[in-house]
C-alpha positions in Angstrom: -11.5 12.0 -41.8 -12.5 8.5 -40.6 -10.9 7.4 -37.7 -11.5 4.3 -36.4 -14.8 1.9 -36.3 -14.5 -0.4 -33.2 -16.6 -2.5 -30.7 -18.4 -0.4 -28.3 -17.8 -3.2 -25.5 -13.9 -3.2 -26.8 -13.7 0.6 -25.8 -15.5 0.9 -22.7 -13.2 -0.9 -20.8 -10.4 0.8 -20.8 -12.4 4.1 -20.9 -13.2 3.1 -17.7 -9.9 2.1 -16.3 -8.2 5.8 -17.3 -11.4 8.1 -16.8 -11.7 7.1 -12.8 -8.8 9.6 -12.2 -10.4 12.3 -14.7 -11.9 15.8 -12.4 -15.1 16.3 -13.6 -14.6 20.3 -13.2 -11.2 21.2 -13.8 -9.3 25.1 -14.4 -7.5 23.2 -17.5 -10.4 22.1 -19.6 -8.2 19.7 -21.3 -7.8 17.8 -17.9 -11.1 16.4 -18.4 -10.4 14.9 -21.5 -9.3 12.0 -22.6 -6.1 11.1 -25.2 -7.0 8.7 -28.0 -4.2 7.5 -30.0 -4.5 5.3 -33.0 -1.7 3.6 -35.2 -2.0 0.8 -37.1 -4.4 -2.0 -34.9 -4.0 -0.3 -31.8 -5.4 2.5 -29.8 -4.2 3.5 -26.9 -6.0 5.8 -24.0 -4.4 8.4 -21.7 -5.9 10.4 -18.8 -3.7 12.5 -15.7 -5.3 15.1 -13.2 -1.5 16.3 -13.2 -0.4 13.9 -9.6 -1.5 10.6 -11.5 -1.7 9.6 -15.0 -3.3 6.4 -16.7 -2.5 4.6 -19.6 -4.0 1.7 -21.7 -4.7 -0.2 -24.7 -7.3 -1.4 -26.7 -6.4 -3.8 -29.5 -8.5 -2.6 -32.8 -10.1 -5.8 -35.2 -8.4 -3.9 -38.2 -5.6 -1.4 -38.7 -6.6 2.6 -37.9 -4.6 5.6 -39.7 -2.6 7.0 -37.1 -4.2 9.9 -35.8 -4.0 11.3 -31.8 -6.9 13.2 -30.8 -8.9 14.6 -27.1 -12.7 14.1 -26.2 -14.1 14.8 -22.9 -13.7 11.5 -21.0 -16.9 11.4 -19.3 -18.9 12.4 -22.1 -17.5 10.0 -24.6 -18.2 7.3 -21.4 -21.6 7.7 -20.7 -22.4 8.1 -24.5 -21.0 4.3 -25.1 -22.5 2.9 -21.3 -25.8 4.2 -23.1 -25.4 2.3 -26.0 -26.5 -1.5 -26.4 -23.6 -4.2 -25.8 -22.1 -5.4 -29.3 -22.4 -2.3 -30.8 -20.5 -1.4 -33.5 -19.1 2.6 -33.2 -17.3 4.7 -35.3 -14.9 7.7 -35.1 -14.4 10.4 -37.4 -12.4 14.1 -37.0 -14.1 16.8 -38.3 -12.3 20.7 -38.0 -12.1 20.3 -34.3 -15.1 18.0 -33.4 -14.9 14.2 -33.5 -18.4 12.8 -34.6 -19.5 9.1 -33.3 -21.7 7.4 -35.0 -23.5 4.2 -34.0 -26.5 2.6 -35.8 -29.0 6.0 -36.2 -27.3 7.6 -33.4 -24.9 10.2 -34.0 -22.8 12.6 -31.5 -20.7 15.5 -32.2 -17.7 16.0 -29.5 -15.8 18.7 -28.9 -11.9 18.2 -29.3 -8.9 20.0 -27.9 -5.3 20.1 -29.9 -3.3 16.6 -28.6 -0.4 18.7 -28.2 -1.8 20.6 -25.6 -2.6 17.4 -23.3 0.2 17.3 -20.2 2.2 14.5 -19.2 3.9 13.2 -16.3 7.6 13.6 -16.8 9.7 10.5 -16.5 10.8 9.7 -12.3 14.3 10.8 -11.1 16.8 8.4 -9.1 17.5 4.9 -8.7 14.7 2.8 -9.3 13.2 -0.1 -7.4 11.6 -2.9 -9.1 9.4 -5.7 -7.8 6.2 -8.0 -8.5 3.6 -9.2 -6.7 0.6 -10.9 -8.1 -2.2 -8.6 -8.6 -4.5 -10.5 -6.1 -2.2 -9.9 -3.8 -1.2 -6.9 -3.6 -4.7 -6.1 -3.9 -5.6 -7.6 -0.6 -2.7 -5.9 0.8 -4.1 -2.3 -0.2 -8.0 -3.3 0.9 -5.8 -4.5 4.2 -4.8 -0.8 4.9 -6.6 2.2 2.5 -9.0 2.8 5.1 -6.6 4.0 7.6 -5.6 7.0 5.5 -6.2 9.8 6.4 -8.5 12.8 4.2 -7.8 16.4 3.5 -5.6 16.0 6.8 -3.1 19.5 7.3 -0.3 16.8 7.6 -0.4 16.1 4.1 2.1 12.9 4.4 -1.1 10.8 6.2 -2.7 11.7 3.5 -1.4 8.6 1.4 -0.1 5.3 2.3 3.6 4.1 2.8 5.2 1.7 0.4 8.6 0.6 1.7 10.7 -2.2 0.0 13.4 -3.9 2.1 15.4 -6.7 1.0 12.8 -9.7 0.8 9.8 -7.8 2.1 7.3 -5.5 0.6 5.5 -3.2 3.6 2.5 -1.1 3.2 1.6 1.1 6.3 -1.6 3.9 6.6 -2.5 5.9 9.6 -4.7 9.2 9.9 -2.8 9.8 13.8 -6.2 7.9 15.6 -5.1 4.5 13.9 -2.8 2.7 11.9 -2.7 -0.7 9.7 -0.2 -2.4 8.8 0.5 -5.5 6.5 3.9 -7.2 4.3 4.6 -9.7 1.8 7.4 -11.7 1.1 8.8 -11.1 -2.2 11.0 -12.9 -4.4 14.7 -11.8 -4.6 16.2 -9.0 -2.3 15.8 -5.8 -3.3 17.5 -2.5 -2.0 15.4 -0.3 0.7 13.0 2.0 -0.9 10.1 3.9 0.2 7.4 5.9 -0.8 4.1 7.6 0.0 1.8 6.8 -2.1 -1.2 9.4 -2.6 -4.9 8.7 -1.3 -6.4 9.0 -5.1 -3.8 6.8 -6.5 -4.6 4.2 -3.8 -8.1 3.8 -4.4 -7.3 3.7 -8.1 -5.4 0.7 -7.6 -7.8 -1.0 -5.5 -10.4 -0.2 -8.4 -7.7 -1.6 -11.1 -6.4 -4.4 -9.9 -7.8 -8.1 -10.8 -8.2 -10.8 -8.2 -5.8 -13.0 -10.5 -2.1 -14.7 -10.5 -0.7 -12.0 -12.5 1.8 -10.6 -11.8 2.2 -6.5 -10.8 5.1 -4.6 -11.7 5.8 -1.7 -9.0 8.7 0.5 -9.6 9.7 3.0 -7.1 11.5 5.9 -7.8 12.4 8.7 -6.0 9.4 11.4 -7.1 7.3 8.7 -8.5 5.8 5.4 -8.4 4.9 3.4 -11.2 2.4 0.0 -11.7 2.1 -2.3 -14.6 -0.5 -4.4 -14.8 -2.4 -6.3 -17.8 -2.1 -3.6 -20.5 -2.5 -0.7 -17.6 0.4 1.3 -16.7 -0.7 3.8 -13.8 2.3 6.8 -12.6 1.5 8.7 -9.9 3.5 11.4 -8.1 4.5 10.8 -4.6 4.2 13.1 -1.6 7.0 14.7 -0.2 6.9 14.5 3.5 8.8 11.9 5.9 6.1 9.5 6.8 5.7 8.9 11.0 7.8 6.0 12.5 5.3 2.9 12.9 7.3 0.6 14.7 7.1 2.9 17.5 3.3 3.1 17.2 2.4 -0.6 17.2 2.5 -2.0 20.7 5.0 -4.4 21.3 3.3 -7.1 24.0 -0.1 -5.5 25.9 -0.6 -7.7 29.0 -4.6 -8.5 28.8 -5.7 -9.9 25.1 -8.4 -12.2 23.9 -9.8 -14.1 21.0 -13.3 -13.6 19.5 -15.2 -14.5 16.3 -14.9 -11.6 14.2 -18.7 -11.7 12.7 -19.7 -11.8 16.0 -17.8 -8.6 17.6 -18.4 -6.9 14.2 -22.4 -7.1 15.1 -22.3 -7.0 18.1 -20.6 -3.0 17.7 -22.9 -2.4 14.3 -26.1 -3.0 16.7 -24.6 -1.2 19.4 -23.8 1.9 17.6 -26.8 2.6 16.4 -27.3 4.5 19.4 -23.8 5.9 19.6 -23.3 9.8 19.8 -23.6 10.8 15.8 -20.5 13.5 16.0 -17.9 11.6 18.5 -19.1 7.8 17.9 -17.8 5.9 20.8 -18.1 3.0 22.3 -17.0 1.7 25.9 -15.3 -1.6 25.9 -16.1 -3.1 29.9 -13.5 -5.8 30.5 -13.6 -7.9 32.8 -12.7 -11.9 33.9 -14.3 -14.0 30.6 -16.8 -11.0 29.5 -16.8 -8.2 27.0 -19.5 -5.5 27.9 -20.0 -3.3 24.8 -22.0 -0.1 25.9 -23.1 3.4 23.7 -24.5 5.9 24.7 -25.7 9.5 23.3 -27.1 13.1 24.3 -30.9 11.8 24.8 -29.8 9.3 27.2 -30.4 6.3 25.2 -28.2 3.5 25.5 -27.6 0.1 23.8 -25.6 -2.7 25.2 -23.8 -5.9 24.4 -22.5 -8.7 26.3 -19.5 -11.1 24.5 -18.1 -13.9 26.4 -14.2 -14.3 26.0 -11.6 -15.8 27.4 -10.0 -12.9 29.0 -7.9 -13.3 32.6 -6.3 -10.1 32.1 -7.1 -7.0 34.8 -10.9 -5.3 34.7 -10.7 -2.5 32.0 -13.1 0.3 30.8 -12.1 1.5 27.9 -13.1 4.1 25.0 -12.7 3.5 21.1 -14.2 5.4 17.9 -16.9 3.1 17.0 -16.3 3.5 13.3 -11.9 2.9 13.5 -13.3 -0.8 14.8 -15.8 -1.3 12.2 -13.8 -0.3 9.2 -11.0 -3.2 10.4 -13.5 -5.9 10.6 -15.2 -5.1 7.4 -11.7 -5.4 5.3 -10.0 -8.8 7.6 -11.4 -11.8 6.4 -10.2 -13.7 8.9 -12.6 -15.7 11.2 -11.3 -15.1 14.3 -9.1 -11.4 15.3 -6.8 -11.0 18.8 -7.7 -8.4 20.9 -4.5 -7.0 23.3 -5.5 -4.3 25.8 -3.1 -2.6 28.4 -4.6 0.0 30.2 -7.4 2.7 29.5 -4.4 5.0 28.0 -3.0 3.2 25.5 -3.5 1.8 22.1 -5.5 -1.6 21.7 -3.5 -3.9 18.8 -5.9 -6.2 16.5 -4.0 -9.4 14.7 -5.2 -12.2 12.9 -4.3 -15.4 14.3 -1.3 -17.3 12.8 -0.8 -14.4 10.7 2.1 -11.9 11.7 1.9 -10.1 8.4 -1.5 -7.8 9.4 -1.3 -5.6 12.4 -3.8 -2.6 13.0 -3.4 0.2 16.1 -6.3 1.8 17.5 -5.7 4.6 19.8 -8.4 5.2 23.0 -10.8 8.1 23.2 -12.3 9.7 26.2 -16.3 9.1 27.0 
């Protein structure tokens, strides 16, 4: 039964915007496929691991019979990457194989009944609904993602925290070394809502989203959260847990702070830890009047140092940070310049951007 001929460039799209979330070795074999669903001039594409499902459309050049079928997502992917842009592919169901044919190429799939594939079931509770342009909200996520943590036994850090409050849209991460931290303004005030957003779903977003004007729709609910963007529609399940109380975490007004170029710091610390120890990688931070000594060391003895001259009046400090907690920070700000507030060797450093009060990140000390 013929199914569909389309536009290989057409398809691969929005392949590739479901199949990201697709486990390439899964106990349900039908979690590694994809669902193709055709009626009249449109076909539209559905992939979930279960947690997160991903919808799309492609818009077909003439109208299809309706038909719903499932074709493993990665093979169907790499079998249209390897074919030449322009090309012109098409789809027919055979028993339970679905044969693609383009030019003198031809592929026979293996299908699984589309009443089998699984679905997310529709969120409970009240919902929450606000936009932000997807730019935005983009920059927000790249802002914070790193901080989360991975595989961590307290499964809530392992995610990121949306919280809507009247005019403001929050985004928080943490792993328990360090935390980030950034808000928006949005338009209208909506009621308080909050959610924890799952690492995979995160970095699925950040992959997603465009850097344009339009807008995102995010809808919170009480088990799920739910994003619209372009013709992408992405649920995700949300982890049960009560996330950690960051305002308690982010230090209010350290006495001893300074201003430096963030290029500069950034490689100054990537030269430096070269020789840093490979398992703890830390770095000392030698404060004192104008000057910021930068010193690694490892287990053969070798040793690499750096001398920064800032404007610091605060009180001499010797200091300890994870090497790579610094580096991720300044290789996600854009900013030229970050602020640097100390207190003492105990307690957490805060990094801001200059005239910006919407980014704050927490970086706890380590021993050396």
């Amino acid at each position: 039964m013929k199914l569909l001929d389309i536009d290989r460039d057409t398809l691969l799209k929005p392949l590739q915007a479901v199949s990201g979330i697709v486990e390439r070795r899964h106990t349900l074999p039908i979690l590694s496929n994809v669902l193709l669903e055709t009626a009249d001039s449109e076909l539209k594409l559905l992939a979930t691991d279960l947690e997160i499902q991903v919808a799309t459309e492609a818009k077909l050049s003439k109208a299809a019979k309706s038909h719903v079928i499932t074709v493993s997502a990665r093979k169907l992917q790499d079998i249209l990457r390897s074919l030449p842009e322009g090309t012109s592919v098409s789809f027919d169901a055979q028993d339970s194989k679905l044969v693609v044919r383009a030019g003198k190429s031809r592929f026979n799939l293996q299908t699984l009944p589309a009443e089998d594939f699984p679905r997310l079931a529709e969120g409970t509770g009240n919902a929450t609904t606000v936009t932000v342009p997807q730019k935005e909200l983009k920059r927000m996520l790249q802002l914070v993602q790193y901080a989360m943590a991975q595989q961590d036994i307290r499964y809530y850090l392992n995610g990121l925290l949306m919280l809507v409050d009247g005019d403001k849209l929050t985004l928080v991460a943490t792993d328990g070394h360090r935390l980030a931290y950034t808000s928006t303004t949005l338009d209208g005030s909506h009621s308080r809502a909050e959610a924890i957003v799952p690492r995979k779903a995160v970095l699925e977003m950040v992959k997603l989203l465009t850097d344009t004007d339009n807008d995102v729709e995010l809808q919170i609910l009480q088990n799920q959260v739910r994003s619209r963007f372009g013709a992408v529609d992405l649920v995700s399940k949300v982890v049960d847990g009560k996330f950690p109380d960051f305002t308690r975490v982010i230090p209010s007004s350290p006495p001893g702070h300074f201003l430096i170029s963030r290029v500069e710091l950034q490689q100054a610390l990537q030269r430096a830890s070269i020789l840093s120890n490979e398992k703890f990688r830390g770095v000392r931070w030698v404060l004192t009047k104008n000057m910021l000594r930068i010193v690694c060391t490892n287990a053969e003895q070798e040793e690499a140092e750096e001398e920064l001259e800032v404007e610091y009046a605060g009180e001499p400090l010797d200091i300890g940070f994870n090497v790579t907690y610094l580096l991720d920070v300044l290789g996600n700000v854009s900013a030229e310049q970050v602020e640097c507030s100390l207190g003492d060797a105990n307690s957490s450093m805060l990094m801001t951007v200059p005239g910006d009060e919407s980014f704050k990140y927490v970086v706890m000390p380590m021993r050396i």
